[in-house]
MIVOSE-808325 format. One record per residue (C-alpha): residue in one letter; x, y, z. Coordinates in steps of 0.001 Angstrom, whole numbers, padded with zeros to 6 digits. Last residue first. Layout:
// MIVOSE-808325
["a",[X,Y,Z]]
...
END
This chain:
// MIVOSE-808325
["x",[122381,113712,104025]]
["x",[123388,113418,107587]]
["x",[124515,109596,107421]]
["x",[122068,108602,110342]]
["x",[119156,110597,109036]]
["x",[119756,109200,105020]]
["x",[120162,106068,106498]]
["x",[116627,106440,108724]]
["x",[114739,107317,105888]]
["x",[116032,104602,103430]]
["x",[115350,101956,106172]]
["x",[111915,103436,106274]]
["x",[111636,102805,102794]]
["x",[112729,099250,103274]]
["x",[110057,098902,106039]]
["x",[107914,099614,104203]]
["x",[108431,097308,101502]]
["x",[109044,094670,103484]]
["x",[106212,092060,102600]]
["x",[108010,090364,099986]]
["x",[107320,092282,097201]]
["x",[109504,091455,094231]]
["x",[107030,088778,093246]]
["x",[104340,090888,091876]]
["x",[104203,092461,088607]]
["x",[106112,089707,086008]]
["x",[105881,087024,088585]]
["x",[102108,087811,088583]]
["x",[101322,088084,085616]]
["x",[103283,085015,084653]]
["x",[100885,083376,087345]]
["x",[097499,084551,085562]]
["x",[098547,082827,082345]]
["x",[099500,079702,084076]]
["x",[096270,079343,086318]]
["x",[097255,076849,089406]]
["x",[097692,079215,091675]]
["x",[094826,081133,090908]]
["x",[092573,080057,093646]]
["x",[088894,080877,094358]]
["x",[087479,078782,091237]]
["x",[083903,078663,091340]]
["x",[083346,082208,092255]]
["x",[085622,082890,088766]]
["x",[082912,080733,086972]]
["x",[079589,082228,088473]]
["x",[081345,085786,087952]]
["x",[081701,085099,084550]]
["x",[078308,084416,083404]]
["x",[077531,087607,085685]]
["x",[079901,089213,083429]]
["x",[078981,087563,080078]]
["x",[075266,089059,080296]]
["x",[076617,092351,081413]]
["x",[078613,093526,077951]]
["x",[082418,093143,076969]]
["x",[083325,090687,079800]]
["x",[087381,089563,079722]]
["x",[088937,087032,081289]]
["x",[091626,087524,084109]]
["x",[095711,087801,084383]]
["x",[095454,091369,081331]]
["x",[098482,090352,078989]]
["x",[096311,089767,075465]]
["x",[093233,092250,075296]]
["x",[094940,094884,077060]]
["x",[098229,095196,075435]]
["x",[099522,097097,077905]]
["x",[101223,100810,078356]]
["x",[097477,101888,077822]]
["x",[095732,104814,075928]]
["x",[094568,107839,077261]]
["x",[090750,108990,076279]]
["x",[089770,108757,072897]]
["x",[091031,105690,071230]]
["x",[091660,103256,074206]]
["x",[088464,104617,076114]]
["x",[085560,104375,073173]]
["x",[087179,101316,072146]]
["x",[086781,099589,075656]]
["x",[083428,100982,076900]]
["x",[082288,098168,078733]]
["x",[085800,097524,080013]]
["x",[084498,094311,082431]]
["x",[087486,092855,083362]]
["x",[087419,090032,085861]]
["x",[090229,088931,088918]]
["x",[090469,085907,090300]]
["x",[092068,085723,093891]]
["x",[095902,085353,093737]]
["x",[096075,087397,096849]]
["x",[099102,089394,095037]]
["x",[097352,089839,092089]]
["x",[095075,092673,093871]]
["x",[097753,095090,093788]]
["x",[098091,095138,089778]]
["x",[094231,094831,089598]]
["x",[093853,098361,091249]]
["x",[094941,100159,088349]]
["x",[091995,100788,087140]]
["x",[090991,100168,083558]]
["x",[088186,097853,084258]]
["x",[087561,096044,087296]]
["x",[085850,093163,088751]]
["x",[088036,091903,091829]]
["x",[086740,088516,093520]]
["x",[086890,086746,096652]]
["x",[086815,089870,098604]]
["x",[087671,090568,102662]]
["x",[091635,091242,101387]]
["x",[091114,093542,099087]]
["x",[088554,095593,100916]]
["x",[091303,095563,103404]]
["x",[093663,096730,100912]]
["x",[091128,099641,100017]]
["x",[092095,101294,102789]]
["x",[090150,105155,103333]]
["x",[086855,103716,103150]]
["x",[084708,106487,101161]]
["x",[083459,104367,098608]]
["x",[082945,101292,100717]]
["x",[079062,101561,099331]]
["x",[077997,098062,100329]]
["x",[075125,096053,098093]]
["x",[072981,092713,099254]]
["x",[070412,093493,102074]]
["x",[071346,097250,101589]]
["x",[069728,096998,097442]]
["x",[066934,099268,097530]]
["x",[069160,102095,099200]]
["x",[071698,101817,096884]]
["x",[071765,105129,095593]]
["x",[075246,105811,093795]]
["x",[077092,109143,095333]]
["x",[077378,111998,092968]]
["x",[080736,113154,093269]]
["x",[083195,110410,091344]]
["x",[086629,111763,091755]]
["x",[086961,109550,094770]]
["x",[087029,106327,092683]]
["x",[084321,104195,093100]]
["x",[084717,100693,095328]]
["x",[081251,098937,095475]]
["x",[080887,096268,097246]]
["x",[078764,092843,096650]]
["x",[077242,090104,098600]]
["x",[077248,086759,097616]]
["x",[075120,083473,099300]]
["x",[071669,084691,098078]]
["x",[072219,087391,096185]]
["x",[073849,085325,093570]]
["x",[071781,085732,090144]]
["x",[069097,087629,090896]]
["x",[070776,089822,093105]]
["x",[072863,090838,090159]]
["x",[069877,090610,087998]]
["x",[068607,093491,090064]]
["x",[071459,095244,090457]]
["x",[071583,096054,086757]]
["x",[075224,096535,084789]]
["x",[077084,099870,084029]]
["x",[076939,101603,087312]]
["x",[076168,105433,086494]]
["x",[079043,108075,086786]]
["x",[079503,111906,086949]]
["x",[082298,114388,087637]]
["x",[082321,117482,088785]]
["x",[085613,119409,089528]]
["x",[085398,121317,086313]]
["x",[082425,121215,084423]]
["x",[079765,118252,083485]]
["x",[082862,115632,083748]]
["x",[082641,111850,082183]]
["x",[085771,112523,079470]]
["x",[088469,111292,081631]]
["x",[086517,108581,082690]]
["x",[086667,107226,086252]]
["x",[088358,103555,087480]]
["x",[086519,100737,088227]]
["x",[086230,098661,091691]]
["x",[083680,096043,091805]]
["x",[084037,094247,095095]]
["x",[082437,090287,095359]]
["x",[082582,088961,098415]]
["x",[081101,085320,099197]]
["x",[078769,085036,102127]]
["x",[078459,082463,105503]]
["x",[080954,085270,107198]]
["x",[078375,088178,106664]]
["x",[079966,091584,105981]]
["x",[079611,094652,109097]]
["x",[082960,095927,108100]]
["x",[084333,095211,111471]]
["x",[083315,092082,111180]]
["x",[084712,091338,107588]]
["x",[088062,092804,109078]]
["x",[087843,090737,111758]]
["x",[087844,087792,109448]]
["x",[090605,088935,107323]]
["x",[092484,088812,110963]]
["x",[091630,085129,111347]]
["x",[093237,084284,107934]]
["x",[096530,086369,108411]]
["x",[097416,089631,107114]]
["x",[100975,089592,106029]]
["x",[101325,089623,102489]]
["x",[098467,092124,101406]]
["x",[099411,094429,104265]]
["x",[102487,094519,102419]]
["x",[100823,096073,099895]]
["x",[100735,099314,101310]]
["x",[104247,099493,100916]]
["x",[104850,099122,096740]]
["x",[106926,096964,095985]]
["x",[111326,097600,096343]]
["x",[112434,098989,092934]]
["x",[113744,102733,095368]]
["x",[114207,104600,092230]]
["x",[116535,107474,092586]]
["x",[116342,110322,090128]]
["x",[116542,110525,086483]]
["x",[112557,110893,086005]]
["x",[110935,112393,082975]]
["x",[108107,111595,084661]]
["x",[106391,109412,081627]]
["x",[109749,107596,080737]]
["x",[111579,106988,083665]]
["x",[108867,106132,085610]]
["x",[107575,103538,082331]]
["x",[110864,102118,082904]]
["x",[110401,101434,086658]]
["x",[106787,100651,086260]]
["x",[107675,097254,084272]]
["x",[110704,097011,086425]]
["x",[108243,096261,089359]]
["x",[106821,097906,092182]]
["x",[108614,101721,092106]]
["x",[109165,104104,094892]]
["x",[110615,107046,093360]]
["x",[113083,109293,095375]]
["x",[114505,112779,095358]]
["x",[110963,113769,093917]]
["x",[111403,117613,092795]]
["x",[111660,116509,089225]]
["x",[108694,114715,089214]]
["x",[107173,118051,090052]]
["x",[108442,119659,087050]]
["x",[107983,117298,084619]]
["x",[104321,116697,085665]]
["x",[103307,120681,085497]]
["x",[105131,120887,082094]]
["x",[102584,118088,080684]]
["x",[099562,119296,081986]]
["x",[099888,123035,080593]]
["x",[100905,121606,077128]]
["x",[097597,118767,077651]]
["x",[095846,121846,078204]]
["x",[093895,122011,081816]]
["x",[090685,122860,084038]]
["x",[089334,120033,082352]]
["x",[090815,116381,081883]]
["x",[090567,116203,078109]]
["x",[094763,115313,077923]]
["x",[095848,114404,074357]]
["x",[099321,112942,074065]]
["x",[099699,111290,077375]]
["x",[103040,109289,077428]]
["x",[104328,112861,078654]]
["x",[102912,112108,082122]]
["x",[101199,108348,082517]]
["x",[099144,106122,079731]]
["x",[096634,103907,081450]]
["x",[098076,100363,083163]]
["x",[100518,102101,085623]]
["x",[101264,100179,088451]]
["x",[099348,102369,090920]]
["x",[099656,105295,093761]]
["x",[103127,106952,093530]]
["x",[105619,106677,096645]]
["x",[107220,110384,096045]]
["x",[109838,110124,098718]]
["x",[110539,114088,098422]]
["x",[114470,114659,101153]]
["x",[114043,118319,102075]]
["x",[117202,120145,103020]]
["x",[116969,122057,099589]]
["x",[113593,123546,100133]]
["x",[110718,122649,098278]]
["x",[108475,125475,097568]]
["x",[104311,124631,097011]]
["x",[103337,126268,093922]]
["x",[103107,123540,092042]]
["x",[100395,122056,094345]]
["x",[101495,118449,095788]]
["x",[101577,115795,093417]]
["x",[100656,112519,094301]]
["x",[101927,109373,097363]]
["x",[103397,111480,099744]]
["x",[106291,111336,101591]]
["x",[108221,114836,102761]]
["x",[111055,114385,105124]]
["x",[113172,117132,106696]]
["x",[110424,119089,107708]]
["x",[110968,123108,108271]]
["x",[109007,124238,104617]]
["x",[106014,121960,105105]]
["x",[105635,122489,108660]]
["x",[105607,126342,107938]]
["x",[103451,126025,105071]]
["x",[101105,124115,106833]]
["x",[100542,126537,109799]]
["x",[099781,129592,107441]]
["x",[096689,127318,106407]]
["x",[096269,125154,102709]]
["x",[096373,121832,104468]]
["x",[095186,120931,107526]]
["x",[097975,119835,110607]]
["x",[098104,116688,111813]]
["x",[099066,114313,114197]]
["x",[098011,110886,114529]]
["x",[095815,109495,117545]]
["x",[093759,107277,115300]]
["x",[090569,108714,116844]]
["x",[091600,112252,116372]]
["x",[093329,110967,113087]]
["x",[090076,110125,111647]]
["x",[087918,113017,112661]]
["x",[090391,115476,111365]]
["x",[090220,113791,107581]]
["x",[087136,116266,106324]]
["x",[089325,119048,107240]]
["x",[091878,118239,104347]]
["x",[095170,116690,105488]]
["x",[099119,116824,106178]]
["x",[099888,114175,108405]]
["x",[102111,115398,111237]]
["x",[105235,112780,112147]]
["x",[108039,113884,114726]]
["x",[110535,111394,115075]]
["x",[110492,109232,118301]]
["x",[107897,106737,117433]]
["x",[110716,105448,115552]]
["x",[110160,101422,115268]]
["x",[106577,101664,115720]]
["x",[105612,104505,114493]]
["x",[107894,104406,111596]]
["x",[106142,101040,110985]]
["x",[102685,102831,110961]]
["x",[104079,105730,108796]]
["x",[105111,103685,106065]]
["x",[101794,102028,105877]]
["x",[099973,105420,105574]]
["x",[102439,106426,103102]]
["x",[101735,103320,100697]]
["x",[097529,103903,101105]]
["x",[095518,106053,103521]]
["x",[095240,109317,105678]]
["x",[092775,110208,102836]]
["x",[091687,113543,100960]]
["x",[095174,115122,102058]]
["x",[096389,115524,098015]]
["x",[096067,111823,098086]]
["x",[097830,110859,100660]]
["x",[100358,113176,102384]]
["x",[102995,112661,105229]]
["x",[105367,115056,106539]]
["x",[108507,114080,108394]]
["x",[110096,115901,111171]]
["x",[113579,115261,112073]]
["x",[114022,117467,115674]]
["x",[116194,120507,115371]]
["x",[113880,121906,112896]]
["x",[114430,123034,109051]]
["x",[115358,126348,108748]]
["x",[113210,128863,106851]]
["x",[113359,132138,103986]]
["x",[109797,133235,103052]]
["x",[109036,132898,099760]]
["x",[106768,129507,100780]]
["x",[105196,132492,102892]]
["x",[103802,134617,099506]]
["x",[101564,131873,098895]]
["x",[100220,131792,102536]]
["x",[099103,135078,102500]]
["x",[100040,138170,105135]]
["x",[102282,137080,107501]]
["x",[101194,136685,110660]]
["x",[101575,132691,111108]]
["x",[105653,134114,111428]]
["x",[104819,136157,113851]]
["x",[102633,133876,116188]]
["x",[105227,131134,115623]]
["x",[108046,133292,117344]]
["x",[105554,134492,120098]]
["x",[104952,130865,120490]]
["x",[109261,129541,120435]]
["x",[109250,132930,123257]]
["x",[106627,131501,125043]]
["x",[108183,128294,125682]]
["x",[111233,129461,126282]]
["x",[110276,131540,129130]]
["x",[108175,128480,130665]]
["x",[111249,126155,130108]]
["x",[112797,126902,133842]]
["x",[109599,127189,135564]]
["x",[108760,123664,134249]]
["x",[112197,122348,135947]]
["x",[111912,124154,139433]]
["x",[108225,122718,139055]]
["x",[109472,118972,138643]]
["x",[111975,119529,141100]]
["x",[109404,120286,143414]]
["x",[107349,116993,142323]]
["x",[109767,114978,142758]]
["x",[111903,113302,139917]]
["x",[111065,109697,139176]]
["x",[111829,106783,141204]]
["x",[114148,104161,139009]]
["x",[113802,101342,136318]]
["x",[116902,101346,133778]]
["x",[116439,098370,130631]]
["x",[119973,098192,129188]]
["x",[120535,097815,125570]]
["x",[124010,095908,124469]]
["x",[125987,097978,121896]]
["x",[129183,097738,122878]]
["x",[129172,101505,124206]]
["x",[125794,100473,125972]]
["x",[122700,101643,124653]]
["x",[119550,102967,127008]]
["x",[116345,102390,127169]]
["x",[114610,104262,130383]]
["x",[111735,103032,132926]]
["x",[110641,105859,135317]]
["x",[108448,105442,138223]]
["x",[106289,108025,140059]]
["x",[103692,105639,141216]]
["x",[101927,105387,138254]]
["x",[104409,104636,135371]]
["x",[106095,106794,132439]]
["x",[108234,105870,130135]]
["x",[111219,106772,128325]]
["x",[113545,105480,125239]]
["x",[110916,105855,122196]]
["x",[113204,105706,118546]]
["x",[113655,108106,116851]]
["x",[117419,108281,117735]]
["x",[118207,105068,119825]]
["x",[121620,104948,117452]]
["x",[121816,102096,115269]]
["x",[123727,098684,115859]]
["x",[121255,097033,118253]]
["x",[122586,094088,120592]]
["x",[120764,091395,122158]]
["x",[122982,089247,123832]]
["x",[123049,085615,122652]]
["x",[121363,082476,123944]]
["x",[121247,079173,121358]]
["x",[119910,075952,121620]]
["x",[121514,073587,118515]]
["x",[119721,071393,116453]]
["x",[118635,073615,113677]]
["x",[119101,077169,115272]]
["x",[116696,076889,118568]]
["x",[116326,080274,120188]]
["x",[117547,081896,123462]]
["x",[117367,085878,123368]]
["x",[118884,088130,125734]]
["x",[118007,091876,127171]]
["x",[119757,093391,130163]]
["x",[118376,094756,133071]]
["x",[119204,097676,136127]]
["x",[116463,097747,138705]]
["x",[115468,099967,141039]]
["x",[111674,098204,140774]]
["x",[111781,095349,139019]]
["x",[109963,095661,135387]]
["x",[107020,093160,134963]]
["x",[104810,096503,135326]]
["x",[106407,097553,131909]]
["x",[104630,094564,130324]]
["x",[107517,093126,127725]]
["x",[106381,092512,124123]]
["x",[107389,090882,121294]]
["x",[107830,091177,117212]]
["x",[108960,088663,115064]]
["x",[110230,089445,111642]]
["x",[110978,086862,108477]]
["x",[107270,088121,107321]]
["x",[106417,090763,108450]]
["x",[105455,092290,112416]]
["x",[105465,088056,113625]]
["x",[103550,087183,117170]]
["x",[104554,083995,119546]]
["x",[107815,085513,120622]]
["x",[108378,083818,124419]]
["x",[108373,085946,127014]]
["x",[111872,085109,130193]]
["x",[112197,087236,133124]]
["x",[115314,086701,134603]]
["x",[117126,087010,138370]]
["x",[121001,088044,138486]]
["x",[120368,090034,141351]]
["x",[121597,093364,140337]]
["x",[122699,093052,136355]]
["x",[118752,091737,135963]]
["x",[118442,089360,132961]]
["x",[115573,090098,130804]]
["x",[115522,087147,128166]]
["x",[113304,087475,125039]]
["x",[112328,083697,124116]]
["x",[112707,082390,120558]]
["x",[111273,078641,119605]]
["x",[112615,078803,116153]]
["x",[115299,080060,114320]]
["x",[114444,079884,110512]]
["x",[117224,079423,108039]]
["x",[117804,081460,104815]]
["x",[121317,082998,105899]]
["x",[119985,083363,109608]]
["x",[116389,083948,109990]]
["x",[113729,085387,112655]]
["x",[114788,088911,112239]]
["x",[113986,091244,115028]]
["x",[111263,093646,116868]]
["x",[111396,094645,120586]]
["x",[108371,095967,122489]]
["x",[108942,097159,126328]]
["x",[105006,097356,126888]]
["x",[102356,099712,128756]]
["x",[102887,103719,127461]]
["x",[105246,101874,124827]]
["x",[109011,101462,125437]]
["x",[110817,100787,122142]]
["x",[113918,098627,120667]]
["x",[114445,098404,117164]]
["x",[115838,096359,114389]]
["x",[117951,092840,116414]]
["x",[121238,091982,116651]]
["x",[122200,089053,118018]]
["x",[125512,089059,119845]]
["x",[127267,086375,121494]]
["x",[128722,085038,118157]]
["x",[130887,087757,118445]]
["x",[131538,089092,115199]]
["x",[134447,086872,113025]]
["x",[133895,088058,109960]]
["x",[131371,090955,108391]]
["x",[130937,091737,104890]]
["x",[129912,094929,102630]]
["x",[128359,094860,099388]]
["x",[129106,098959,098569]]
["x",[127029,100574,095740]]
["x",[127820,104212,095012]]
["x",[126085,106987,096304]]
["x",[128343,109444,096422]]
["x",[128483,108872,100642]]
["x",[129055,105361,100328]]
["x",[126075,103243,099665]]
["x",[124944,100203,100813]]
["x",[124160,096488,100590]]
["x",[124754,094384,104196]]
["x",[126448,090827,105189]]
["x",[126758,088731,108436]]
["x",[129414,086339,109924]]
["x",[129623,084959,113079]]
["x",[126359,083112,113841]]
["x",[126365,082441,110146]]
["x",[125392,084226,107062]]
["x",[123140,086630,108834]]
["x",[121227,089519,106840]]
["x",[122167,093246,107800]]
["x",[119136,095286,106605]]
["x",[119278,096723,103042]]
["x",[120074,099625,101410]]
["x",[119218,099660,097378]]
["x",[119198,102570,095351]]
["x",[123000,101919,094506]]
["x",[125452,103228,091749]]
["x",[127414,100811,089917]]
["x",[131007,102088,088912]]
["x",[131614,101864,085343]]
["x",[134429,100347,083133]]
["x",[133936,100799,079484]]
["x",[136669,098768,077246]]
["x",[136871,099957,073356]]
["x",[136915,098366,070046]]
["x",[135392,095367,069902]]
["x",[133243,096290,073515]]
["x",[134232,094447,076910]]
["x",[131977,096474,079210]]
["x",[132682,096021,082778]]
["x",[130263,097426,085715]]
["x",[131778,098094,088912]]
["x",[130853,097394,092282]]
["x",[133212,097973,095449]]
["x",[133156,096095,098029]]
["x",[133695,096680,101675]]
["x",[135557,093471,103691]]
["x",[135310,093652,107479]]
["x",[137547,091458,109587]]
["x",[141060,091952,108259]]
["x",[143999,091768,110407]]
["x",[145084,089020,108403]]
["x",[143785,087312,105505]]
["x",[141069,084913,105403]]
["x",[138333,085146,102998]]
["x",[135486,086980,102427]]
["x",[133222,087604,099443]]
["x",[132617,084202,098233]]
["x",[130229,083228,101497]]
["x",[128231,085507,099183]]
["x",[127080,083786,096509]]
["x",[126420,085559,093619]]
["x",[124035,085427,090774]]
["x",[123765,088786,088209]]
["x",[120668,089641,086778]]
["x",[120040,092539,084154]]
["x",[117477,095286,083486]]
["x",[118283,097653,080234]]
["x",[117980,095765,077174]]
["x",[115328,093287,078834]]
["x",[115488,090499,081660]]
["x",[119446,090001,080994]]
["x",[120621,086833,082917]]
["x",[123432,085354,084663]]
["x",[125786,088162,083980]]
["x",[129287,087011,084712]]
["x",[131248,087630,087645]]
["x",[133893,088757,088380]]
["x",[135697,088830,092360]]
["x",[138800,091241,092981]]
["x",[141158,091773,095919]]
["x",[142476,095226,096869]]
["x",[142880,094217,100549]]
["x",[141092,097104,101652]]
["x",[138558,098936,098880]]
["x",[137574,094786,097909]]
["x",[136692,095116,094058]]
["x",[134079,093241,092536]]
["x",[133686,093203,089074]]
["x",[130650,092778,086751]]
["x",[130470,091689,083416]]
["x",[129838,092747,079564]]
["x",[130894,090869,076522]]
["x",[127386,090392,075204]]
["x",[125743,093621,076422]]
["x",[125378,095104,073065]]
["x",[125164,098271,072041]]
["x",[125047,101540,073883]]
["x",[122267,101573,077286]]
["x",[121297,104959,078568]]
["x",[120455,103452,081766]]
["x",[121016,099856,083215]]
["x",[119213,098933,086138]]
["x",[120672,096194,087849]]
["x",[119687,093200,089725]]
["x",[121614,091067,092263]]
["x",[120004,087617,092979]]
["x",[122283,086633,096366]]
["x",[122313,082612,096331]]
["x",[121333,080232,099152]]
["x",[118608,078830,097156]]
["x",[117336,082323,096017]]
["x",[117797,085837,098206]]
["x",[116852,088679,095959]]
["x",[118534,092316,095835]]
["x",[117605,095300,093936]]
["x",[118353,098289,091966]]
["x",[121706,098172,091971]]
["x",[122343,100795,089503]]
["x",[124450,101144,086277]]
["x",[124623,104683,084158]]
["x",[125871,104649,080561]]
END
């Protein structure tokens, strides 16, 4: 039996700890799990507060329990270990851990932090008796314009209020004090220093003052982690230079100065010219070789520099959970080297996005492929496509699986394949993923299942939902601007999924909207509009042109959450896309017009989809527009039983960080050298 740490949950002062138990034996009846302190040698048990299924379980702790005075002893590392009292035997198993988190505050001097050791087991570390002149905060950035800084707003559950960034000058003793008025996630502020605030030959240190209950507090701002990846220089008119830099204690200074001149700027250039064309003559020979197949053969060494390659949808989109992992890399590591790996149709887009790139399927993206460190993406990439042994896969998957997955497939009728053929493909590549991102335990057992998938499981919500979490009213608005959607009108989006079986040869597929625009208008074209989300597979584009007052083809939008977040209702069928939706706790409707003729001939579903679906059910077009009139009628689930289980069942363990968490993963594996 394997145990895991799969996740962590803060409730009422308490530390939810869950587990992932694998190849489960008999009864869990007489288990527990022990704490063991490496140092001191101390131990903790406790028992198992709950067990969610036979192989998820829930264990309470409170963590002010883990430390304790003793001397000489400031930093307590513990060990996890799983107990199983059987009749006749005594299992004792250490936990593993897919779960890193952040440090989290206890008190102004005490904080604690999940990891791993280098094996990869589970280690609840704890901090006494820090300075309590320190705050730490996550990253620490100069922009082309802005010193941005980015921070917890919470200690052990509490909210600080009131914070203002401090930039105290070492020379002069003069400050600049900008109050945090804007949050990155929730629990996170985020704030911003103009550069041209910045002294001239000036030497400063950052504070923050904030209100903790009743008291007024000013600390140093401290970061833990190196400065690598993230953006330490910057550039000003007039020749000026602004640097980060750490101090040995941690503290960050904030270095103005006069830049180099412009002779020793050519003595420099002259100096790198050689290498410079030596690195392209390098390149030049290597893009030489004769097809790119045969260069994934080719022996490579990853670069100097962490590079990470992103991938959405086999490079059709610059979109969904790695698109919002990339945006808080670039903003708390602009520093690393990030290319999006894309079809030519996606060049446009990151021109204007300023993201870098390289297209898929050349000489170039086999090289990048084969010398990044990193490779996120949220499908398969071709099975041809060599993974080298440096490279960490974050696999980030694209849906809470309602349809049958992998080897839970037993008749595939997608062309171009056998469901043999299909099978061995998806076994194979799963195995290449180092890590799964997963959004609930429902998906995490179906993972295990469908992939064939031993690997880590990183149980943390899928990232681009976060979007979902944090968006705030006014910005919804701007997205309906930006869209072009009225602000007096109600949003409905359809969004189904495509048919297996609706193909006229390989790589064409066909579709025809199943209920009549006309009585859609009919019915509530006055104050609703609707838009139409159709999965890319879907070729021949819908005409709409009678219906433009009314009808938008988002189609081709590359992020669906902020179609999500401009509707005030989802109609779908068999796509996954209801799973994210949930979170808004919008109603959602299900119009599987072709229900039978799907669930017996096509591929199946994990649920029972008559019974555990958070929405009613229309079998034909009369009861969906009578159903739209009722769901438009009632804009807020909250209050809807059936639909809340669904959503504590597939939701809740998002709390807006799941990017962030994977990018936490990132940078450990970085800082640890794994």
């Amino acid at each position: 039996m394997r145990a895991i740490l799969s996740g962590v949950h803060q409730k009422k002062g308490l530390q939810v700890l869950e587990f992932e138990l694998l190849d489960v034996a008999g009864s869990l009846e007489q288990a527990y799990v022990l704490f063991v302190e490496k140092n001191s040698l101390a131990s903790i048990m406790k028992p198992i507060t709950k067990i969610l299924n036979h192989n998820i379980i829930r264990v309470n702790i409170d963590a002010q329990d883990f430390h304790f005075d003793i001397a000489d002893q400031t930093e307590f590392e513990w060990q996890i270990f799983l107990v199983d009292n059987g009749i006749d035997h005594t299992n004792v198993i250490q936990v593993e851990s897919e779960y890193l988190s952040d440090r989290h505050q206890l008190e102004l001097t005490s904080y604690y932090q999940f990891n791993s050791d280098a094996q990869g087991m589970a280690l609840f570390n704890l901090r006494t008796h820090q300075s309590d002149e320190d705050f730490m905060i996550n990253s620490v950035n100069l922009t082309d314009n802005a010193l941005e800084l980015t921070g917890y707003n919470k200690i052990n559950g509490i909210r600080i209020k009131n914070q203002r960034i401090i930039l105290r000058n070492k020379t002069n003793d003069g400050k600049l004090e900008y109050p945090v008025s804007k949050k990155m996630f929730q629990g996170m502020f985020t704030v911003s220093i103009p550069l041209t605030d910045i002294p001239q030959n000036s030497v400063g240190e950052l504070y923050i003052n904030y209100d903790l209950e009743s008291n007024s507090i000013t600390q140093r701002l401290i970061i833990s982690k190196s400065l690598s990846g993230q953006s330490t220089i910057a550039q000003l008119p007039g020749n000026r230079v602004i640097t980060l830099e750490k101090r040995f204690d941690n503290g960050i200074l904030v270095k103005e100065f006069m830049g180099a001149s412009l002779l020793q700027k050519l003595g420099a250039a002259g100096g790198k010219a050689h290498s410079v064309i030596d690195v392209w003559r390098l390149i030049q020979d290597k893009l030489n070789l004769a097809r790119m197949r045969f260069l994934f053969r080719a022996g490579h060494s990853p670069y100097e520099n962490t590079t990470i390659i992103f991938e959405s949808f086999g490079g059709r989109q610059v979109s969904d959970s790695p698109y919002a992992i990339y945006k808080v890399f670039k903003t708390l590591y602009p520093g690393i080297n990030m290319i999006w790996s894309i079809d030519r149709s996606q060049k446009a887009f990151c021109k204007q996005h300023d993201i870098a790139y390289v297209i898929r399927r050349t000489n170039k993206w086999v090289r990048l492929l084969e010398k990044s460190q990193f490779w996120i993406s949220n499908a398969r990439f071709p099975s041809w496509v060599k993974k080298p042994n440096y490279v960490t896969y974050i696999q980030t998957w694209h849906g809470t699986p309602l349809k049958k997955l992998g080897l839970d497939i037993e008749n595939v009728s997608m062309p171009g394949t056998t469901t043999a053929k299909y099978h061995k493909n998806f076994v194979r590549e799963a195995n290449r993923w180092d890590a799964l991102v997963s959004p609930n335990d429902y998906s995490t057992q179906i993972f295990r299942s469908a992939f064939g998938f031993n690997n880590q499981i990183l149980k943390i919500g899928y990232p681009r939902n976060d979007e979902l979490i944090n968006t705030s009213k006014d910005e919804i608005t701007a997205i309906k601007e930006q869209l072009g959607i009225p602000l007096d009108k109600k949003v409905v989006m359809y969004a189904p999924t495509y048919r297996d079986n609706q193909f006229a040869e390989k790589g064409k597929y066909t579709f025809e909207l199943p209920f009549n625009l006309d009585d859609f208008r009919k019915s509530f074209g006055n104050d609703t509009v609707l838009i139409l989300r159709m999965h890319y597979l879907i070729s021949n584009a819908l005409d709409i042109s009678n219906y433009s007052d009314f009808v938008y083809d988002f189609s081709n939008y590359p992020n669906i959450s902020d179609l999500y977040l401009v509707s005030d209702l989802l109609i779908t069928d068999y796509s996954s896309v209801f799973f994210d939706y949930a979170y808004l706790k919008r109603p959602i409707l299900f119009y599987p017009y072709d229900y039978h003729l799907y669930k017996e001939e096509l591929r199946g579903f994990y649920l029972n989809y008559e019974k555990d679906l958070p929405g009613k059910i229309a079998n034909n077009s009369r009861e969906l527009l009578a159903e739209i009139n009722h769901a438009l009628a009632h804009p807020d689930m909250s209050a809807n039983q059936k639909f809340m289980d669904f959503y504590n069942r597939f939701c809740a363990i998002n709390d807006g960080l799941s990017s962030l968490k994977v990018v936490n993963y990132v940078m450990h594996q970085i800082e640890s050298g794994v």
